[in-house]
C-alpha positions in Angstrom: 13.0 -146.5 -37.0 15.2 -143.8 -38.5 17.7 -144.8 -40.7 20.4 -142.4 -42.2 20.2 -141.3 -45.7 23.3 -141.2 -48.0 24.1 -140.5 -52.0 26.6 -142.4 -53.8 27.7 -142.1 -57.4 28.0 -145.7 -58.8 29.1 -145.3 -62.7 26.4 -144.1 -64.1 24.0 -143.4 -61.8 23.6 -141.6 -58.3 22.1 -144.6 -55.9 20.8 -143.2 -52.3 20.4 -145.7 -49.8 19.6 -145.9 -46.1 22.1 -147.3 -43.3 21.5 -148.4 -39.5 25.4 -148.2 -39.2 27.5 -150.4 -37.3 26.3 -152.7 -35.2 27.7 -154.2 -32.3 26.8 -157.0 -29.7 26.2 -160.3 -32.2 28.0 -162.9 -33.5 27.2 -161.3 -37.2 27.7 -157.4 -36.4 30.1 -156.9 -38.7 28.0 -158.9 -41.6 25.6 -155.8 -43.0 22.2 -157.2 -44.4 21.3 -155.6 -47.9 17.5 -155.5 -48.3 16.6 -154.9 -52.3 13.1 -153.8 -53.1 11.0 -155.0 -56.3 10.0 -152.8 -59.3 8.0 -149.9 -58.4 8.8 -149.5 -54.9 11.4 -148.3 -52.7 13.4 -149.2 -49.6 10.8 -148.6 -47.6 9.2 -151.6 -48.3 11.3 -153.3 -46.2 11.3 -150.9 -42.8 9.1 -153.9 -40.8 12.0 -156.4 -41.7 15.0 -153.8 -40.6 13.3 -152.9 -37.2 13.7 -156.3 -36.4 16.9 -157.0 -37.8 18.4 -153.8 -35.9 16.6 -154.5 -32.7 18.7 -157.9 -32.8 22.6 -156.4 -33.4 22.2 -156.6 -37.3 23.7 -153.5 -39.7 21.2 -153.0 -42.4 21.5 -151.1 -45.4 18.7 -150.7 -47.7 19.3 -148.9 -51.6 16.7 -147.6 -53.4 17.0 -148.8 -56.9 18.3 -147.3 -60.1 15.2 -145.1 -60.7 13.3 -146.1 -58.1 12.7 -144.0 -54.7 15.9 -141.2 -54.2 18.0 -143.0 -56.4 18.4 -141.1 -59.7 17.0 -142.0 -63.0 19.3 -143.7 -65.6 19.2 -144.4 -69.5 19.5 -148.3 -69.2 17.6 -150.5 -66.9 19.0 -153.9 -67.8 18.6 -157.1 -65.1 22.6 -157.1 -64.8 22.5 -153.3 -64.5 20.8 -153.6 -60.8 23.4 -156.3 -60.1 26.3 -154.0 -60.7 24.8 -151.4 -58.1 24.3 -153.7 -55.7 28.0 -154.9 -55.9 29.2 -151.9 -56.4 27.3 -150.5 -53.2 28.8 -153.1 -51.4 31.8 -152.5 -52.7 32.3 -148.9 -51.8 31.1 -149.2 -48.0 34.1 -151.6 -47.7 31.8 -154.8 -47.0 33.7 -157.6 -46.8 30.6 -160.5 -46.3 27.4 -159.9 -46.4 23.9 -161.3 -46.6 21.4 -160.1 -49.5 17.4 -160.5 -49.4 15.7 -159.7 -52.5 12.4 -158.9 -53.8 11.2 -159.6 -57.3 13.6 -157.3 -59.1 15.6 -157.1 -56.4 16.1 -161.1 -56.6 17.6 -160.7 -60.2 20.0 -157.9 -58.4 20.5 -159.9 -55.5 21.4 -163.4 -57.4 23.9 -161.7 -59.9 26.0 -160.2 -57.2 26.3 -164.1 -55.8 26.9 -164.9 -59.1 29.9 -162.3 -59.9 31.1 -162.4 -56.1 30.2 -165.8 -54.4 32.9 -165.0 -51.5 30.9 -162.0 -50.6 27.5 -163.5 -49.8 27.2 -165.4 -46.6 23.7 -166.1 -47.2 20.9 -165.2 -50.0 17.3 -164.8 -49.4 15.1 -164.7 -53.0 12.0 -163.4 -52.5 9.2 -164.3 -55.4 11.6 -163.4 -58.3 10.5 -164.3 -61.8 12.5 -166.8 -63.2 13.5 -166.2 -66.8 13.1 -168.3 -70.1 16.1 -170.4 -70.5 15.8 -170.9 -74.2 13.5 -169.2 -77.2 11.5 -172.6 -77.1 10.0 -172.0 -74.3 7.2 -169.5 -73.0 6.7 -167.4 -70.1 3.9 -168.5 -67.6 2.4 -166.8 -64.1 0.3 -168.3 -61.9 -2.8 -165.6 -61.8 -5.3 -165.0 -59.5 -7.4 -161.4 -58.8 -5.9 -160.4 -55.7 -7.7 -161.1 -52.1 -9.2 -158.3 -50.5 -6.0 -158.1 -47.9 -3.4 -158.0 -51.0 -5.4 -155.1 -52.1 -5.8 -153.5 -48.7 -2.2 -153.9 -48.2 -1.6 -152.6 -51.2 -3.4 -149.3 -50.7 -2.2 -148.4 -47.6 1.6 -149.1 -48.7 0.2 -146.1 -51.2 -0.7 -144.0 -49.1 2.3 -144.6 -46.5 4.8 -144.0 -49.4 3.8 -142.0 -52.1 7.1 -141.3 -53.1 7.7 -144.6 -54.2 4.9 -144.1 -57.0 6.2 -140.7 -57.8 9.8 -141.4 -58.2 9.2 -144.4 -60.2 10.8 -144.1 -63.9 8.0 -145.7 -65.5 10.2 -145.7 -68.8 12.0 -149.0 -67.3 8.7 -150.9 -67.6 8.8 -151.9 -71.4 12.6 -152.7 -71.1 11.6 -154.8 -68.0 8.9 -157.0 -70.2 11.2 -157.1 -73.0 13.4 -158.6 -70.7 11.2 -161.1 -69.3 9.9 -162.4 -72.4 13.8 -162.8 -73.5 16.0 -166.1 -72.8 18.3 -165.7 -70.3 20.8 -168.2 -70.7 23.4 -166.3 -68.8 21.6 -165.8 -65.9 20.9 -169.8 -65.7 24.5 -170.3 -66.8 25.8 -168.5 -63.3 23.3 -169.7 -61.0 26.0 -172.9 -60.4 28.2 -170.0 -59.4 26.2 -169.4 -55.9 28.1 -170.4 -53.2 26.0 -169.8 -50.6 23.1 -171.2 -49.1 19.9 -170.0 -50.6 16.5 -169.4 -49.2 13.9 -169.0 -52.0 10.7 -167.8 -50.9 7.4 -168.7 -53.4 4.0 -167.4 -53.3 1.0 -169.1 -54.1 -2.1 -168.8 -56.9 -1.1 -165.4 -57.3 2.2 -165.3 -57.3 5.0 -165.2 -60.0 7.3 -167.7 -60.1 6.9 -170.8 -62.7 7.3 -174.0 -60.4 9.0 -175.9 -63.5 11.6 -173.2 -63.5 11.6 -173.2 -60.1 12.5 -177.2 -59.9 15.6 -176.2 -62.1 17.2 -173.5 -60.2 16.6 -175.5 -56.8 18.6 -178.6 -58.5 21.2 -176.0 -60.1 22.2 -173.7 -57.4 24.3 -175.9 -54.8 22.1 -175.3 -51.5 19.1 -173.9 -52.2 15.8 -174.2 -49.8 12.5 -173.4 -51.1 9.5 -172.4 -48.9 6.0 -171.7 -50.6 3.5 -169.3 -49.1 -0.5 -169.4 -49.7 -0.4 -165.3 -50.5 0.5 -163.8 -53.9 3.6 -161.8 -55.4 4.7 -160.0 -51.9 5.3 -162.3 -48.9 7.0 -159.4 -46.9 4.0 -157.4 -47.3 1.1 -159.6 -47.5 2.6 -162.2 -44.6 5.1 -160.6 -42.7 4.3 -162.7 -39.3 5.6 -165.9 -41.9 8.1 -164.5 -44.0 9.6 -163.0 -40.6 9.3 -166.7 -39.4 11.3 -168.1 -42.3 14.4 -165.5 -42.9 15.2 -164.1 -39.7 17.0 -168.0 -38.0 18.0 -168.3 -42.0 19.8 -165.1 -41.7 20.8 -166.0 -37.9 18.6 -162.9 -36.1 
């Protein structure tokens, strides 16, 4: 599946981002799905779950990251920073509702935008996102594991499909991104109230990342929010498709 490239400057930073167009022929044509990829990776990490949405009348459009992929390199890489290009993306294609799926990084992007415009989002899949400290007395725990040998296969030949992703990557974001994980975040727990729409969060399992604690609190925070918990690590999409295809394609109504 070919989708077109485009460049658009957002502030401070060119973001590129692919774009099926419009779609026509379902009851949600005119409701564009934004897939948002995790640290280190690209758009392309998502090409399995837009062939299908496509194939069934959807409009996808799929940005690559501040310094990720084709999108340009910037000099701040803060959590709301990746919110404000995904609103603003939205913003400048005219998009009047749409539904957001996000991936680890791209579930802190995903989740501010329904924070800062609840109107837009019809519905909100978070994929495996951290979830932040809400206070200094608290810690930061991950479930570990080593990875199974079909994480790491998967893994490797997602490599070798995509170098780019590796290549393009600004590595410099990586310290800020710890810094900011080790960091309360009241804010973020603050707006999470704010969500209007109905929310599908995804959870791995041994290996994955998300603190099931924290994970109790933003279910019992965020108005309609539906967790499902997989038996793979960090990256359903990749690692499950068959089952995270199963879970968010009737969410997102094909």
């Amino acid at each position: 599946m070919e989708l077109t490239v485009n460049r658009v400057e957002l502030g401070d930073v060119q973001i590129a981002y692919r774009d099926s167009g419009a779609a026509a022929g379902h009851p949600l044509s005119d409701v564009p799905v934004v897939l948002v990829h995790g640290m280190g990776g690209d758009g392309h990490t998502w090409d399995r779950l837009a062939a299908q949405l496509v194939q069934h009348g959807r409009r996808v459009i799929i940005p690559d990251l501040r310094g990720h992929g084709r999108s340009a390199h910037a000099g701040s890489y803060r959590f709301p920073e990746f919110g404000a290009d995904t609103l603003r993306l939205c913003e400048r294609l005219g998009v009047e509702r749409v539904d957001l799926v996000g991936h680890s990084l791209g579930g802190y992007a995903i989740s501010w935008t329904a924070m800062e415009r609840p109107e837009l989002v019809r519905r909100l899949v978070i994929e495996e996102q951290p979830l932040p400290l809400r206070s200094g007395d608290e810690q930061m725990t991950f479930t570990r594991r080593l990875p199974s040998v079909p994480e790491l296969w998967h893994a490797t030949s997602s490599l070798i499909r995509h170098p780019r992703a590796v290549l393009a990557f600004d590595r410099s974001m990586t310290g800020t991104a710890l810094e900011q994980f080790r960091k309360p975040y009241p804010e973020w727990w603050a707006g999470l109230s704010e969500i209007t729409a109905p929310t599908l969060f995804l959870r791995g399992g041994p290996g994955g990342m998300v603190d099931p604690d924290k994970l109790d609190q933003m279910r019992a925070t965020i108005p309609d929010c539906t967790v499902r918990t997989f038996t793979c690590g960090h990256s359903i999409h990749r690692d499950r498709y068959r089952e995270f295809e199963a879970q968010v394609l009737p969410f997102l109504g094909h």
